[in-house]
C-alpha angles and dihedrals in degrees: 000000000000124000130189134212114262119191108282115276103000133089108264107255114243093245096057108046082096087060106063117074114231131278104259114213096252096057089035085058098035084056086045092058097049092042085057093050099049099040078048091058095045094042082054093056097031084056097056089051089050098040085049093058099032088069097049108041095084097040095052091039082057093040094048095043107031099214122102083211088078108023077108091060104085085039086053092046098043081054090050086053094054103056089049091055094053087058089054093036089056102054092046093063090055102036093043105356141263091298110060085039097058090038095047094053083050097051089046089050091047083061090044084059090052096047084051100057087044085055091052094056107042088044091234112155095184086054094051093052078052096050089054105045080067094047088063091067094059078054093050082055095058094039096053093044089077075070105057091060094056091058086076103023118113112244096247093060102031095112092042084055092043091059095038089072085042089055099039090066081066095089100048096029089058099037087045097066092050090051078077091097104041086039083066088048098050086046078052103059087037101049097240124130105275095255100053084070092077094056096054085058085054085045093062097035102056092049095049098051080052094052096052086048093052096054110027104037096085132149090047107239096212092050091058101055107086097200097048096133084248086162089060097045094038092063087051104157150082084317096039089052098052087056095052095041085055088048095053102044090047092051105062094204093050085057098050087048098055096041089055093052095045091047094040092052099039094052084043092049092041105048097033083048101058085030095090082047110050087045088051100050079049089060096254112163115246093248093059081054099057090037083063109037076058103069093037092069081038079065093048105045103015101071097041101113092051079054091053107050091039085054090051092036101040109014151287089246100041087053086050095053088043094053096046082047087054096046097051084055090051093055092051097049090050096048092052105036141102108258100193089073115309125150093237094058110044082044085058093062089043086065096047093059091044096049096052085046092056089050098039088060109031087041100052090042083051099053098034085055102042087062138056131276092245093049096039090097106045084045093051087049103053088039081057093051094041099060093041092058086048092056089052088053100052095040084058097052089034091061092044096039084056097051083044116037103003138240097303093056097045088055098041090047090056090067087070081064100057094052097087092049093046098042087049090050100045089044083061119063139190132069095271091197107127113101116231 
């Protein structure tokens, strides 16, 4: 694959792609290097603004409107957010770049926080849904990024640099969700209800991971690769959707895929959600919730790397099946655990973020190399959108299956949503690891 320099920020104009000498393998992987670092240190801060809020929404939905019933709607809002942002997000790297586009769904997020501490003042439940529609797109950011370190990557170790951004938001998503008690101490000195406290830590931290990416990503890694599909990103839209939706329900291995990531983030969304309440509602203290909350998104970033290079040594479809395995355990271990602090159920929620890591990356290796270069946007992008409204789903029945039926039934529900993917994958047969 060969790649050219374009100005700086700019799309190259047409006239003068000739002029530019290609790319050679030692600067494309010098670029590459740095691209990784610097995505790594903003994935660190835009974590810890994600994990803080993470651990809250449905505390303060539950707070503002007083009904578990709807303690999932601003979850389900901040995931609706989010697909919309990776539809937007997508157009604005082609359109500008990988660069304005991350920075943009952060920016976005860092006014979400605000709204959300707004929300918590003045007691307005509406305000608060609205506040986290617009923290979704600071997720859409973090998420996307694990794409920006594949432009440049080499095939061979696409999937390892795929699950190095994943792993980078470890350090800031599991420090976010401890930052819950001195969040109430810093609401304290400020005046401000305990739980705002946690969004103004999302608020920093949002704007500061912008920041970083607006000064540091140059030169944009998507502008530089000469062969980026630009022509198939570019038309994101309706018409753009329906392609891709034709491209991933002809190509077997695209559908499972897809399938895997959407079932594996919608049971994640929807039992971590409902998870602070119903330990809450236990008497845990809210330090045991953040504690686990914690290692749940441990689960989920930690191990990334190890899902990477299983995925490239044994499979994308053998990691699929591994982390759905992983999920239905999880579901097991939460439904039957003790909530105010036993090993089976915080190991519960281990498995769930491992398992949601091992789909995540397999999944998303797996679907980028079944299609062709030219589709591989549109495709990612409806995969993207896909799993976030997923998530949406599942964070609005989650919320209504736990005033119903309660939290083991929530988490042993979520299992009938892991079949399709399981039975696609196992249909299908072979490793499927080797990149196109």
């Amino acid at each position: 694959m060969t790649a050219e320099v374009p100005p700086a920020d700019g799309p190259p104009h047409p006239a003068a792609r000739d002029a530019h000498a290609p790319l050679g393998d030692a600067e494309r992987d010098r670029l590459q290097r740095r691209t990784v670092r610097v995505l790594v240190a903003s994935q660190v801060l835009g974590g810890v603004g994600v994990g803080s809020g993470v651990a809250v929404v449905g505390l303060l939905a539950y707070e503002l409107s007083g009904a578990a019933a709807l303690s999932g709607v601003s979850a389900t809002a901040s995931t609706l957010g989010a697909a919309v942002a990776a539809l937007v997000i997508a157009r604005l790297a082609v359109a500008r770049g990988r660069r304005p586009s991350l920075v943009t769904g952060y920016l976005v997020g860092a006014l979400g926080a605000a709204l959300a501490v707004l929300a918590a003042v003045l007691g307005m439940f509406w305000l608060h849904v609205v506040a986290s529609t617009a923290f979704g797109w600071a997720s859409a950011s973090n998420l996307q990024a694990r794409y920006a370190a594949t432009d440049l990557a080499r095939p061979e170790r696409r999937a390892r640099s795929l699950s190095t951004i994943v792993w980078a938001t470890t350090i800031g998503a599991v420090a976010g969700p401890n930052l819950t008690g001195p969040g109430a101490a810093v609401s304290a000195v400020l005046g401000l209800p305990p739980l705002a406290g946690a969004y103004l830590f999302s608020l920093l931290s949002f704007a500061g991971a912008a920041l970083l990416q607006w000064i540091l990503l140059r030169p944009d890694p998507l502008r530089i690769v000469e062969d980026a599909a630009v022509p198939a990103v570019a038309t994101t839209g309706w018409a753009s959707l329906r392609s891709a939706a034709r491209t991933i329900r002809s190509v077997p291995e695209t559908l499972v895929a897809v399938l895997a990531i959407t079932a594996a983030h919608a049971v994640m969304v929807g039992i971590m959600v409902m998870t602070p309440v119903h330990m809450e509602d236990r008497g845990s203290a809210l330090d045991l919730v953040g504690i686990t909350i914690s290692l749940h998104i441990a689960g989920m970033y930690a191990l990334s790397p190890v899902m990477g290079a299983l995925a490239d040594r044994f499979g994308r479809r053998n990691v699929v099946l591994f982390g759905l395995a992983q999920l239905a355990v999880a579901a097991g271990l939460a439904a039957t655990g003790d909530p105010t602090g036993s090993v089976r159920f915080q190991g519960g929620l281990v498995l769930l973020g491992t398992g949601w890591s091992a789909c995540l990356i397999a999944g998303s290796a797996w679907l980028t190399e079944a299609v062709e270069t030219a589709d591989r946007p549109a495709v990612q992008g409806a995969s993207d959108l896909a799993m976030h409204l997923a998530g949406g789903v599942g964070g609005t029945l989650a919320g209504v299956v736990l005033a119903v039926a309660g939290y083991p039934a929530l988490a042993l529900g979520a299992l009938l949503l892991l079949v399709p993917a399981t039975v696609g994958a196992l249909r299908l047969g072979g490793p499927t690891h080797r990149p196109r």
